[in-house]
BANU-400634 format. One record per atom (N, C-alpha, C, CB): residue in three letters; x negated, y, z negated; residue number from 1. Coordinates in nm, 2 decimals. Each point is the difference from the previous one (the first is absolute). Glycine has a CB too. Layout:
<recs>
rest,X,Y,Z,nr
ala,X,Y,Z,NUM
...
</recs>
This chain:
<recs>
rest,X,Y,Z,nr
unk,-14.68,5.28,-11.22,1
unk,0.06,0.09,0.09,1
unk,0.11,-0.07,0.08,1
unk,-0.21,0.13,0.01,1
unk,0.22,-0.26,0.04,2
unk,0.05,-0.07,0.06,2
unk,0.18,-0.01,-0.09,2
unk,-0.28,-0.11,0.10,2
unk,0.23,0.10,-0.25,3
unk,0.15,-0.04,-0.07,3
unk,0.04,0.13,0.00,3
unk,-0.02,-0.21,-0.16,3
unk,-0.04,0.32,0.15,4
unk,0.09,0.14,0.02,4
unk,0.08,0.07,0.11,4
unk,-0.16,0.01,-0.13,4
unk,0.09,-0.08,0.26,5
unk,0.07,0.03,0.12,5
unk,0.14,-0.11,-0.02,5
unk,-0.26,0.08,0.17,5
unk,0.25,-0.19,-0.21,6
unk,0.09,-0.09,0.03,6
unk,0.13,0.03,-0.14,6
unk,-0.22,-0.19,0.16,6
unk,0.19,0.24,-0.23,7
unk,0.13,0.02,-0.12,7
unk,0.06,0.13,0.06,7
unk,-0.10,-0.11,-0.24,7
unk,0.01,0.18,0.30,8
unk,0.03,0.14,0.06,8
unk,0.14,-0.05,0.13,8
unk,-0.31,0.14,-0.06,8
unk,0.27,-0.28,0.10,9
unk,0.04,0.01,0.16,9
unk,-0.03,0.03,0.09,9
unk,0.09,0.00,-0.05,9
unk,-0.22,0.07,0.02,10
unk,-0.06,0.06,0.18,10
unk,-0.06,-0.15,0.05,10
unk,-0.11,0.30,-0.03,10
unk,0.10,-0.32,0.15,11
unk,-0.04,-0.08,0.08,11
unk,-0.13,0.04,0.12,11
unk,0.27,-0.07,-0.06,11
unk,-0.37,0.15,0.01,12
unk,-0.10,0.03,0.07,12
unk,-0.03,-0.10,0.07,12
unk,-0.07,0.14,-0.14,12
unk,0.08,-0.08,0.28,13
unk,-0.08,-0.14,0.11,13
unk,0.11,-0.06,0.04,13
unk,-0.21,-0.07,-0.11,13
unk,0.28,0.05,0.05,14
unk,0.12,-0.09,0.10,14
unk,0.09,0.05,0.12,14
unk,0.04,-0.09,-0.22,14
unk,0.02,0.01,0.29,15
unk,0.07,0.08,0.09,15
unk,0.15,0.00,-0.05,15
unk,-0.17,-0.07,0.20,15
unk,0.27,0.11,-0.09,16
unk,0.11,0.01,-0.02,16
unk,0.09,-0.20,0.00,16
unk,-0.04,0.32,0.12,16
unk,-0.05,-0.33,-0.04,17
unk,0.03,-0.16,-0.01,17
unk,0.03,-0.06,-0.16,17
unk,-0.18,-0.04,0.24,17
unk,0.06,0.04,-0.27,18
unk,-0.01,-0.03,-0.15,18
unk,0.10,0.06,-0.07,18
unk,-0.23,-0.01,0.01,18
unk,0.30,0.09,0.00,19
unk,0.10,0.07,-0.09,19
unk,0.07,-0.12,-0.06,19
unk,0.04,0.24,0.13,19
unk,0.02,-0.20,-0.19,20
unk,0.11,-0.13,-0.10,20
unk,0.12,0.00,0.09,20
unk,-0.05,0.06,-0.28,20
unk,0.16,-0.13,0.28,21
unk,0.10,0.03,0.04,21
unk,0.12,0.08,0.01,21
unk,-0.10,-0.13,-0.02,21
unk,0.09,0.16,-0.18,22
unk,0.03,0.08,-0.06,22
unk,-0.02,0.15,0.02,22
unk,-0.01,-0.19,-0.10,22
unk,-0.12,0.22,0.12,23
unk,-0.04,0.16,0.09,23
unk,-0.01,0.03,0.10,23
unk,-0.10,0.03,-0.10,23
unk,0.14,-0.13,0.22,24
unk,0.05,-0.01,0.12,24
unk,0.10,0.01,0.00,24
unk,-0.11,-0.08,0.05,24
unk,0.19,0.01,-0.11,25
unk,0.17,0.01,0.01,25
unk,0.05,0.20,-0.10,25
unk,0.05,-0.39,-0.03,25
unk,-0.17,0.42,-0.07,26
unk,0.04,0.15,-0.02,26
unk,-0.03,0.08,0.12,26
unk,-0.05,-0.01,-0.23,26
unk,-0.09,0.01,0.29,27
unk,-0.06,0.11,0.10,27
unk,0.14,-0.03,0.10,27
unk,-0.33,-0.01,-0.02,27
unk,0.39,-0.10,0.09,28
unk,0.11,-0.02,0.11,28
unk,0.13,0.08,-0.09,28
unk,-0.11,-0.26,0.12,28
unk,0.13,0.24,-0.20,29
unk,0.15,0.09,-0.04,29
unk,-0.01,0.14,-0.02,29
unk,0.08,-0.19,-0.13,29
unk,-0.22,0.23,0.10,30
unk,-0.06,0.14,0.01,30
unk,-0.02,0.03,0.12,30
unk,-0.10,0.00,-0.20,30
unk,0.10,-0.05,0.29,31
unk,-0.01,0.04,0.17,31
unk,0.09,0.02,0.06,31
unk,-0.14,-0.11,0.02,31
unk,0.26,0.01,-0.08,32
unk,0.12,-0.01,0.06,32
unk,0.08,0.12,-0.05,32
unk,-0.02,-0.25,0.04,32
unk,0.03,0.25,-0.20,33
unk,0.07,0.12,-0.03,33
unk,-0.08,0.13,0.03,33
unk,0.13,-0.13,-0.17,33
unk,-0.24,0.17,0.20,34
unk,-0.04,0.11,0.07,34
unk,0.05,0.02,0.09,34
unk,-0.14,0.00,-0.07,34
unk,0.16,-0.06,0.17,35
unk,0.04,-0.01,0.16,35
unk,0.16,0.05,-0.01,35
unk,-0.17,-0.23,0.09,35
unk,0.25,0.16,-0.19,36
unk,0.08,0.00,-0.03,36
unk,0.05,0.16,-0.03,36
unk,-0.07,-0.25,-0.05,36
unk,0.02,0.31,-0.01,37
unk,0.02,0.15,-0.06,37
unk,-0.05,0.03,0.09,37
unk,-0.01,0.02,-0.23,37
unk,-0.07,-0.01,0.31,38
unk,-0.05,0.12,0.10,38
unk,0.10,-0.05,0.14,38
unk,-0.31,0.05,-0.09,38
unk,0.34,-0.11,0.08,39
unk,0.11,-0.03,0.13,39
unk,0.18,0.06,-0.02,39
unk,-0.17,-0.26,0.05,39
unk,0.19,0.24,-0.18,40
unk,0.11,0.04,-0.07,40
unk,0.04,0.14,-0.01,40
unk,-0.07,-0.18,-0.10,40
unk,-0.06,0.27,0.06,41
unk,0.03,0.12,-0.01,41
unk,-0.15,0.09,0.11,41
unk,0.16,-0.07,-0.30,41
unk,-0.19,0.00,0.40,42
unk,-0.07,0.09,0.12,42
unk,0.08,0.11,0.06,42
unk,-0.11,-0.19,0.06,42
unk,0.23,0.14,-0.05,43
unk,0.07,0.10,0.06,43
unk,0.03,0.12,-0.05,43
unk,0.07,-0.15,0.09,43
unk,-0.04,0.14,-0.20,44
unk,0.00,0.15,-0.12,44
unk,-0.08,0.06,0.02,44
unk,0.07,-0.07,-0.16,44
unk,-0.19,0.05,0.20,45
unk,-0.17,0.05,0.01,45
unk,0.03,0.07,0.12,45
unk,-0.17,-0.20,-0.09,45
unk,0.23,0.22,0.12,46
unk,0.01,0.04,0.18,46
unk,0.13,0.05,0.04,46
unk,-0.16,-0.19,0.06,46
unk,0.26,0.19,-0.14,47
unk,0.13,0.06,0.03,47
unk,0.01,0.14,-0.07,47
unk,0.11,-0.24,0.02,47
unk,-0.04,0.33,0.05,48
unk,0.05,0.12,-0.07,48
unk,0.06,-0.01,-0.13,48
unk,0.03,0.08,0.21,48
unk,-0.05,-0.03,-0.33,49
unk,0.11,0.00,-0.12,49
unk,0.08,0.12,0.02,49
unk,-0.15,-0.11,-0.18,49
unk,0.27,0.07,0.19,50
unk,0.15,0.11,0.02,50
unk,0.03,0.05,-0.10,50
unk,0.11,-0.11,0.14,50
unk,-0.18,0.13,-0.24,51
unk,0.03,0.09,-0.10,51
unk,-0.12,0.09,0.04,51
unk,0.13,-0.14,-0.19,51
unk,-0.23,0.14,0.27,52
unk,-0.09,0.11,0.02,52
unk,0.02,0.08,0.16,52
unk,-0.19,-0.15,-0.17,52
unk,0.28,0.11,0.20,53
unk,0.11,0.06,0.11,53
unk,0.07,0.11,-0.03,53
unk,0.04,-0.20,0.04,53
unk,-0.06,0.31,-0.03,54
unk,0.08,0.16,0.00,54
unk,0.09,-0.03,0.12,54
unk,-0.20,0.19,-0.10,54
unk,0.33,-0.16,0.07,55
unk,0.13,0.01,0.09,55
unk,0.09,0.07,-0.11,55
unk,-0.01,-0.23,0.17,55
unk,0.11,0.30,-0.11,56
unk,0.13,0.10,-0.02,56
unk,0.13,-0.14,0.00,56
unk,-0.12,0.30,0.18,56
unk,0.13,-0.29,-0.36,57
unk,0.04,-0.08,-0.08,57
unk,0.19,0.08,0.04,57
unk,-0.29,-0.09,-0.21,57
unk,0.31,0.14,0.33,58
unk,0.14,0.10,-0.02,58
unk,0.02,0.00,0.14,58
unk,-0.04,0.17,-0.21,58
unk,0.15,-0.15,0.27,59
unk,0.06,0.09,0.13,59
unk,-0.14,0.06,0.11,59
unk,0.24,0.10,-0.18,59
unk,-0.27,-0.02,0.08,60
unk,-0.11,0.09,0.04,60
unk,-0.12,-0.05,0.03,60
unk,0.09,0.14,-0.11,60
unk,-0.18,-0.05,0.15,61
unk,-0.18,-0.03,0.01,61
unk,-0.10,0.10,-0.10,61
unk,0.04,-0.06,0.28,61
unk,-0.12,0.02,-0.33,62
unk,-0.11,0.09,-0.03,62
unk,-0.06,0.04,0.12,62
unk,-0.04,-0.10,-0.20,62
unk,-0.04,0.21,0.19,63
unk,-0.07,0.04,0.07,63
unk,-0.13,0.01,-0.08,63
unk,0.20,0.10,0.15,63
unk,-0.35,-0.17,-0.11,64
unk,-0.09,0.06,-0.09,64
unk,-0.12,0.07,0.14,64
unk,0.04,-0.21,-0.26,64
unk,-0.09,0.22,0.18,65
unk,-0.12,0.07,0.09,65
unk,0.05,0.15,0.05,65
unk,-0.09,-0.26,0.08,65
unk,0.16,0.32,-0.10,66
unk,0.06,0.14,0.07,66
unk,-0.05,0.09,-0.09,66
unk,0.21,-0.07,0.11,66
unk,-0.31,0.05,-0.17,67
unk,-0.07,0.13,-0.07,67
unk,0.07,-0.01,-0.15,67
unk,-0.03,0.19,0.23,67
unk,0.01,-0.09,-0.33,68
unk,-0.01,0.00,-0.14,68
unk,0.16,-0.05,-0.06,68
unk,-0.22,0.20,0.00,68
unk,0.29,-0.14,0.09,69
unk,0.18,-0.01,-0.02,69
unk,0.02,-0.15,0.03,69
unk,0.10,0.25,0.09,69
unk,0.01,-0.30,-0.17,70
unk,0.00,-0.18,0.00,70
unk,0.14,0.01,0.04,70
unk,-0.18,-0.12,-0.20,70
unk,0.19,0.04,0.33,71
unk,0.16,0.00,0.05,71
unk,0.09,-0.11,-0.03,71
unk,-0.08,0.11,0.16,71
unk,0.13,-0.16,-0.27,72
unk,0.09,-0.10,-0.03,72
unk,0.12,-0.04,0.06,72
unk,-0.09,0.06,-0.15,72
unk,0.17,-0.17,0.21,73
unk,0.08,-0.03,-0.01,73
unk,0.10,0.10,0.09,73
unk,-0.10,-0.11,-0.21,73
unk,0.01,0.15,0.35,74
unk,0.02,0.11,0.09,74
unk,0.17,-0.11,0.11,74
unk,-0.38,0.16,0.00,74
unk,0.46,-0.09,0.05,75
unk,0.09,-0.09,0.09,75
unk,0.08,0.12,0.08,75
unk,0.03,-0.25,-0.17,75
unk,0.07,0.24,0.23,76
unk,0.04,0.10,0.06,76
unk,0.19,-0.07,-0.01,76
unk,-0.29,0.10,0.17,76
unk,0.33,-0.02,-0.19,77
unk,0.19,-0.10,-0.04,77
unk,0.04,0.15,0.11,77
unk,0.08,-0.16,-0.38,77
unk,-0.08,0.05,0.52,78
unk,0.07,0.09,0.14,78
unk,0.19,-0.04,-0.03,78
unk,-0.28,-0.05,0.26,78
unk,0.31,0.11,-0.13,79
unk,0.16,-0.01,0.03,79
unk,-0.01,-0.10,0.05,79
unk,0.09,0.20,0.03,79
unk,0.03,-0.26,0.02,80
unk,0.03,-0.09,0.09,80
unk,-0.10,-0.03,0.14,80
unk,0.22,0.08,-0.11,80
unk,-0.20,0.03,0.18,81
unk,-0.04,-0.03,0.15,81
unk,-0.14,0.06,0.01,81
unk,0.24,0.01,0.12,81
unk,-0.31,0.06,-0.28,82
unk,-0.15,-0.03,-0.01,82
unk,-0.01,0.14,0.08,82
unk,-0.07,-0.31,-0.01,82
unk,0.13,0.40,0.00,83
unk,-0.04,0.11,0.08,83
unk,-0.09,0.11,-0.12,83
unk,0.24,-0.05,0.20,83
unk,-0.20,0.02,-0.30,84
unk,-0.04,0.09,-0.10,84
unk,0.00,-0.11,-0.16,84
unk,0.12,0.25,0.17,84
unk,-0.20,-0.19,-0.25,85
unk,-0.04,-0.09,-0.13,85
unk,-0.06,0.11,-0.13,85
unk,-0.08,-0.23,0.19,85
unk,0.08,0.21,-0.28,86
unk,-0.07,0.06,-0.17,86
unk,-0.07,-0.12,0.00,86
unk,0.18,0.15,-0.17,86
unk,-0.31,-0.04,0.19,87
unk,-0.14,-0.07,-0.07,87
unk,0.00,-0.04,-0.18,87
unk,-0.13,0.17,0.22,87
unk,0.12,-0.26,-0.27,88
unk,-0.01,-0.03,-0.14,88
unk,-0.15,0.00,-0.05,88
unk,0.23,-0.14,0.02,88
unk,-0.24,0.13,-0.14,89
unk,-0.16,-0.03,-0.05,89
unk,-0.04,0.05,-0.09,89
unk,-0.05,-0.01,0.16,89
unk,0.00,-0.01,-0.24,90
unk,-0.02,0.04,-0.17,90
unk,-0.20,0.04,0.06,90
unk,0.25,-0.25,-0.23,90
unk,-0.27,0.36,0.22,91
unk,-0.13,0.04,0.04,91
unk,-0.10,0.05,-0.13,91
unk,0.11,0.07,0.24,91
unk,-0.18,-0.14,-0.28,92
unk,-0.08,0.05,-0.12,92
unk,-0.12,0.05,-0.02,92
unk,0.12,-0.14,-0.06,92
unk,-0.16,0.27,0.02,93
unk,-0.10,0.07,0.01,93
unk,-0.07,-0.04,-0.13,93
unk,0.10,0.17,0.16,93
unk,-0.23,-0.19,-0.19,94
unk,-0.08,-0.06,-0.14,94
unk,-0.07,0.12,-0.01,94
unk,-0.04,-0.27,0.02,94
unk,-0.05,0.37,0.07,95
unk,-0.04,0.07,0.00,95
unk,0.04,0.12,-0.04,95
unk,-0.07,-0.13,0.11,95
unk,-0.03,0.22,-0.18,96
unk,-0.02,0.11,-0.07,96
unk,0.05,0.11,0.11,96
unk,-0.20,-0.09,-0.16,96
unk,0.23,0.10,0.26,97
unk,0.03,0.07,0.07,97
unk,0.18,-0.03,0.08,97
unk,-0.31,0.01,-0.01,97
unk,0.34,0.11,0.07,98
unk,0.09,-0.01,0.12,98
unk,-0.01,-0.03,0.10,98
unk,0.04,0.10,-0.07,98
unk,0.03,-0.24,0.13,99
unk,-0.04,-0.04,0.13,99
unk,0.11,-0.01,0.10,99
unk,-0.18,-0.11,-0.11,99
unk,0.16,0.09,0.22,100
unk,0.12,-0.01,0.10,100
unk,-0.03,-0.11,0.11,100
unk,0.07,0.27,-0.03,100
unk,0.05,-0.32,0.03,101
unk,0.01,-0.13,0.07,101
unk,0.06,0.02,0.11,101
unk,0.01,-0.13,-0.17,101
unk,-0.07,0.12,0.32,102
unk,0.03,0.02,0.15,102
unk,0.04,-0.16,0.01,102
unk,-0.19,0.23,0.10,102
unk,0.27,-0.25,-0.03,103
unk,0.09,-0.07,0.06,103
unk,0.03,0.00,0.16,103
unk,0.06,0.04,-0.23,103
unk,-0.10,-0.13,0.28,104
unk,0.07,0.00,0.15,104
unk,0.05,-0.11,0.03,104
unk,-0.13,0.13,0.07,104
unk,0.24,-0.12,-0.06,105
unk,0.09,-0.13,0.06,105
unk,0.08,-0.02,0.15,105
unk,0.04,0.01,-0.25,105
unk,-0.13,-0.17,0.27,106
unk,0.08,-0.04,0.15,106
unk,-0.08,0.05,0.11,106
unk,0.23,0.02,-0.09,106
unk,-0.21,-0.02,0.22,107
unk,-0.09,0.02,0.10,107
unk,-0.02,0.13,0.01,107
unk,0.05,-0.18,0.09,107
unk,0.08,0.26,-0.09,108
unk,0.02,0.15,0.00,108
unk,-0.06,0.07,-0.09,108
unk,0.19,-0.02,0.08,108
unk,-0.24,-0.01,-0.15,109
unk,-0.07,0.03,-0.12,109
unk,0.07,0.11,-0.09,109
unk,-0.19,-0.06,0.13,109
unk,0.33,0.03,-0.16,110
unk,0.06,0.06,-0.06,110
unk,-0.07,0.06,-0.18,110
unk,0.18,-0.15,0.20,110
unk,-0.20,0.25,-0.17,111
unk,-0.09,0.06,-0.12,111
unk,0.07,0.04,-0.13,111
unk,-0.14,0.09,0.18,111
unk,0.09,-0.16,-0.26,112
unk,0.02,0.02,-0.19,112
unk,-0.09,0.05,-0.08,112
unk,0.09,-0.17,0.00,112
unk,-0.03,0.27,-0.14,113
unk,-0.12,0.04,-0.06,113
unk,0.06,0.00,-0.14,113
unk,-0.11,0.15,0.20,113
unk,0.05,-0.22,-0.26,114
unk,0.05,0.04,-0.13,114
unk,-0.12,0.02,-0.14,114
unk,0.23,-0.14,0.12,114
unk,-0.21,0.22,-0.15,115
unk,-0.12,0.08,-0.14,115
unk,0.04,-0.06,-0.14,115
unk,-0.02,0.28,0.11,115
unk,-0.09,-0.34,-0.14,116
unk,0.03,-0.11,-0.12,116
unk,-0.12,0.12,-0.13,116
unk,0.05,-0.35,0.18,116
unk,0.05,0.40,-0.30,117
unk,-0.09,0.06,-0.08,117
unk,-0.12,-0.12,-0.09,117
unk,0.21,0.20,-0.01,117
unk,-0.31,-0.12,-0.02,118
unk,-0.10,-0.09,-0.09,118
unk,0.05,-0.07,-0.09,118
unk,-0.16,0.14,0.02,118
unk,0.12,-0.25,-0.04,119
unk,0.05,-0.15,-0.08,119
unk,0.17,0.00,0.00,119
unk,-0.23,0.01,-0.20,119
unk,0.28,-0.03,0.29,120
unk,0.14,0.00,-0.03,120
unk,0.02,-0.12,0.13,120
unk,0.06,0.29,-0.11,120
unk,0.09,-0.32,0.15,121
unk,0.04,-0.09,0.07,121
unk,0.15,0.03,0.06,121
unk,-0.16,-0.14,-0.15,121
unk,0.16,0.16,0.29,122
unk,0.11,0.05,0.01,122
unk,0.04,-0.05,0.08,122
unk,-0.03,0.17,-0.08,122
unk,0.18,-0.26,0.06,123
unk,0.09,-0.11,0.07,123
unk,0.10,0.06,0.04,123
unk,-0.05,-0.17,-0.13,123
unk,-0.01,0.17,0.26,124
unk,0.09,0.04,0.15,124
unk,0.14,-0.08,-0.01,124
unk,-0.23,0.02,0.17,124
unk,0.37,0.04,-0.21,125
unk,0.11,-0.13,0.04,125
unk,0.03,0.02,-0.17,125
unk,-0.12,-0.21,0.25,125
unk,0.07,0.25,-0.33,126
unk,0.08,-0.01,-0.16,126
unk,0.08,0.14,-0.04,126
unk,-0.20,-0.17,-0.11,126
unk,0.24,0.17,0.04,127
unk,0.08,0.11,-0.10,127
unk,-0.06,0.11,0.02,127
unk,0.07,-0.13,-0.18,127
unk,-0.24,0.12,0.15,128
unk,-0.05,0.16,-0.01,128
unk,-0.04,0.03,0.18,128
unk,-0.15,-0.01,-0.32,128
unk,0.12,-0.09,0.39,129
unk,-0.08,0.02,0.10,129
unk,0.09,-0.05,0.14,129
unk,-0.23,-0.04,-0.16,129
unk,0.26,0.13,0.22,130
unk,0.11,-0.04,0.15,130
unk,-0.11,-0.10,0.05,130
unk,0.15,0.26,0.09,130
unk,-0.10,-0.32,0.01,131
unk,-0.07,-0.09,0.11,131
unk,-0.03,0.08,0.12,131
unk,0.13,-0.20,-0.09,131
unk,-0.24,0.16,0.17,132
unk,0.02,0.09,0.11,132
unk,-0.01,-0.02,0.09,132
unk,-0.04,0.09,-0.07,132
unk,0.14,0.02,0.19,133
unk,0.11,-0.09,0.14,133
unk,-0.11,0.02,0.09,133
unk,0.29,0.07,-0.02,133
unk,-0.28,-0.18,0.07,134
unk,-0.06,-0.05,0.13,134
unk,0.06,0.02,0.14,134
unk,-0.08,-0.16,-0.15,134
unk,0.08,0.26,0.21,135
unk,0.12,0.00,0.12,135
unk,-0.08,-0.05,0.09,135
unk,0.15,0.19,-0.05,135
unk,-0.08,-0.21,0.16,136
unk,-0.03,-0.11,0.13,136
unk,-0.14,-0.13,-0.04,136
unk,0.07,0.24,0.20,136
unk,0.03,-0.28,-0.29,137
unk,-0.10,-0.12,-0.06,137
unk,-0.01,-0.10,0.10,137
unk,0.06,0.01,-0.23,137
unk,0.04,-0.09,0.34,138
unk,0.03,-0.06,0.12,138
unk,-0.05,-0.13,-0.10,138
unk,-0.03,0.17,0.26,138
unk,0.07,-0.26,-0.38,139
unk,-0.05,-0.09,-0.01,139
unk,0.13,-0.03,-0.12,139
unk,-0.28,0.04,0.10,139
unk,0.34,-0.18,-0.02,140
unk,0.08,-0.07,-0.05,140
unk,0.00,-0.06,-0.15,140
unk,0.00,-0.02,0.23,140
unk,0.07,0.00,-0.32,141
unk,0.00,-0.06,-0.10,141
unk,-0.02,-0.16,0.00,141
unk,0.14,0.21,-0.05,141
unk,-0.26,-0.24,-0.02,142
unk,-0.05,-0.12,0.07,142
unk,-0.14,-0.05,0.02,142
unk,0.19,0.06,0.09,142
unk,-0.22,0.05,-0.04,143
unk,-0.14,0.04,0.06,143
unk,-0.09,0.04,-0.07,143
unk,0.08,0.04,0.16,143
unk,-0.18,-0.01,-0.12,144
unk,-0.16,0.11,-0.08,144
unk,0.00,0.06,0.09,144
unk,-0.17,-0.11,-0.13,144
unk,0.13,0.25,0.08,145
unk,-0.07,0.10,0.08,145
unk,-0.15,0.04,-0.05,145
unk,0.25,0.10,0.05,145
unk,-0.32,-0.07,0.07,146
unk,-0.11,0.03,-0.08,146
unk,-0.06,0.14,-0.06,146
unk,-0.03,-0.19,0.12,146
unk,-0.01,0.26,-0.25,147
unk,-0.03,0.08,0.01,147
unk,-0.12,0.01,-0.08,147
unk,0.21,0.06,0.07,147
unk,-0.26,0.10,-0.06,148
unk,-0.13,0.03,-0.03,148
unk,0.00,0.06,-0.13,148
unk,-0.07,0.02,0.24,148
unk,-0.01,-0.05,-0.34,149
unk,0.05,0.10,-0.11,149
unk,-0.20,0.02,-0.04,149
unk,0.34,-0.13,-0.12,149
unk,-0.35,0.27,0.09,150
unk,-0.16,0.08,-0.02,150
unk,0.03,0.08,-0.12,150
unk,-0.10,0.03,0.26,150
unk,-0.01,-0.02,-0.35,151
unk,0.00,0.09,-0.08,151
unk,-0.15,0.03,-0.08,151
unk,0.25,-0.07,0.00,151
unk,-0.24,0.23,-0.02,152
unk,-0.13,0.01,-0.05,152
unk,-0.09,0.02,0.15,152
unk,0.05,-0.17,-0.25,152
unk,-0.14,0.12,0.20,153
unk,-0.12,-0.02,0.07,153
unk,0.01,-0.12,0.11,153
unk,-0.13,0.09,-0.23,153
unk,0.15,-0.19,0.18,154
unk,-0.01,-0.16,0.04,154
unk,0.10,0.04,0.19,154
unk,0.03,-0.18,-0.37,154
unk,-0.13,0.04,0.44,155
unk,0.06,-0.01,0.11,155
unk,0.11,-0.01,0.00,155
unk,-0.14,-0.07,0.05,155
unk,0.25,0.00,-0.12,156
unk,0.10,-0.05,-0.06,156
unk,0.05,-0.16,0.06,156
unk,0.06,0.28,-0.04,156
unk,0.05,-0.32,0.06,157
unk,0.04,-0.14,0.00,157
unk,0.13,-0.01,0.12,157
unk,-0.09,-0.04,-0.29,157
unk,0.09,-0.06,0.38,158
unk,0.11,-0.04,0.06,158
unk,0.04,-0.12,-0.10,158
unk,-0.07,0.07,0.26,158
unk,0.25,-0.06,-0.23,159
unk,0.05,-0.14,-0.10,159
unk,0.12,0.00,0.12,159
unk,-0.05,0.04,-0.35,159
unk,0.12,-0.15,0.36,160
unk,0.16,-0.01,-0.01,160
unk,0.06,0.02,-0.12,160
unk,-0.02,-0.15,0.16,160
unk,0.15,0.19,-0.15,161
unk,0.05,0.07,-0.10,161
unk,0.17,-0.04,0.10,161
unk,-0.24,0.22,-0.12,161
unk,0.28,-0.31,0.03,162
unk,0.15,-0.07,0.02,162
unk,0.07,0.09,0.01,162
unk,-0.02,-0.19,-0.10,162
unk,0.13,0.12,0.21,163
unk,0.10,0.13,0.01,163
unk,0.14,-0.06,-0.07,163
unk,-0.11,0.12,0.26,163
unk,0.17,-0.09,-0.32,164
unk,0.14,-0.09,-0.11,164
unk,0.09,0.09,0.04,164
unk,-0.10,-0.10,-0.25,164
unk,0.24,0.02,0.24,165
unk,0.12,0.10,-0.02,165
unk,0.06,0.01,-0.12,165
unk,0.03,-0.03,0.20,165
unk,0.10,0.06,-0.22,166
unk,0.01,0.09,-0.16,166
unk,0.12,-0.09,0.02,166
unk,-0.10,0.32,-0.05,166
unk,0.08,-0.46,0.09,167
unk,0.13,-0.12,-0.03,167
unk,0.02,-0.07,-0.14,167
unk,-0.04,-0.05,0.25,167
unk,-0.12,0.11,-0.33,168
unk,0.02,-0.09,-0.12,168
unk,0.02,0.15,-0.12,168
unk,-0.20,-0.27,0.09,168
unk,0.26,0.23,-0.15,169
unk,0.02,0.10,-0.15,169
unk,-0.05,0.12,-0.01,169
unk,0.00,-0.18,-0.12,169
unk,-0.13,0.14,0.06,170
unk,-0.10,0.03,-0.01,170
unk,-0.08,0.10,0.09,170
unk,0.04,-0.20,-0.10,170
unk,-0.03,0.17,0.22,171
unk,-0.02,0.09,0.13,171
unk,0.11,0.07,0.07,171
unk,-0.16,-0.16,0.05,171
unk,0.25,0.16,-0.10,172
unk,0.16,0.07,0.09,172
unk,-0.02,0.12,-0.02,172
unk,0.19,-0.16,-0.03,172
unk,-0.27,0.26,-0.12,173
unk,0.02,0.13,0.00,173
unk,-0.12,0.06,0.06,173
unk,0.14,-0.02,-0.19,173
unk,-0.23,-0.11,0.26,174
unk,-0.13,0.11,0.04,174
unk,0.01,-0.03,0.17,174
unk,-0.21,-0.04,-0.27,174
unk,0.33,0.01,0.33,175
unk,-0.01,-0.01,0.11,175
unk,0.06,0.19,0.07,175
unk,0.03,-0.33,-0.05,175
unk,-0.03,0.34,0.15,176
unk,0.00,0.15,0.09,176
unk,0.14,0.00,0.00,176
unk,-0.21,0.02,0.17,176
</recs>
C-alpha cells in the first residue's frame, strides 16, 4: 500500500512543510496568478455594462412607460425666442387596437392628442404626418421642457423632451 500512495504522489500524513520545492513553487504561482485575475477584472464584476444602458441614440427622447403607445425620438424644433415650437415623434402602436396618446407639455400644461391606428406608426414632422404646434411653449432653443405623455390605461410617464431649432437642414422645414 505504501508503493501505491507514493507513485501516485499523495503524501498522506505529511504537512505542507514537507512539500518539495517544486509544489511549493506551483501552489505560490497558482496563488499569485489567482490574485492576479481577480484583482484585474473585479471591477467588471461591479460596474454597469453600457451596452445594457437604454438611451435615445438621436436629438430626441424615448419615452417608455406611458402605457401601450411607444414614444420615439419625441423633441420639439421652437422659433427663435422659444415662444412657440412643433412637437416631433414617430409614435408606435403594436396593439390590436386604436389608441390615443395625451400629451402635456411644460408647466402650463399645454395639451396634445394624437390617435395612433392599430399596429401602425405615425411620425409627427414627415411627409404623411404634420408636426404639432405648441403655442406659448416659453422655452428657449437649448433647453428641455418637461412633458407628460399617458396612454391607454397606464399612469403614463414624465420625460424631458429637448427643445432644438430648425438651424440645421434637416430641422429648418419643421420649425413654426
Amino acid at each position: 500500500m505504501i508503493s501505491i500512495h507514493r507513485r501516485n504522489g499523495l503524501t498522506r500524513g505529511r504537512s505542507a512543510a514537507a512539500l518539495g520545492p517544486r509544489n511549493r513553487r506551483l501552489i505560490a504561482s497558482l496563488s499569485i496568478g489567482g490574485a492576479l485575475v481577480l484583482t484585474a477584472t473585479g471591477c467588471s464584476m461591479i460596474s454597469p455594462q453600457a451596452t445594457t444602458i437604454a438611451y435615445s441614440a438621436a436629438e430626441g427622447t424615448n419615452v417608455y412607460d406611458s402605457g401601450p403607445l411607444e414614444v420615439r425620438n419625441a423633441l420639439i424644433v421652437a422659433n427663435e425666442d422659444g415662444s412657440e415650437g412643433n412637437f416631433v415623434a414617430a409614435i408606435v402602436n403594436r396593439t390590436e387596437d386604436s389608441q390615443t396618446l395625451n400629451i402635456e407639455i411644460g408647466e402650463d400644461g399645454a395639451s396634445l392628442t394624437v390617435r395612433v391606428p392599430a399596429n401602425t406608426t405615425v411620425s409627427l414632422g414627415s411627409d404623411e404626418d404634420e408636426p404639432l404646434l405648441v403655442e406659448e411653449l416659453d422655452a428657449l432653443p437649448g433647453t428641455d421642457v418637461t412633458a407628460f405623455f399617458q396612454s391607454g390605461d397606464a399612469e403614463g410617464a414624465l420625460a424631458s423632451v429637448p427643445v432644438l431649432d430648425g438651424s440645421l437642414d434637416y430641422l429648418s422645414a419643421l420649425a413654426p
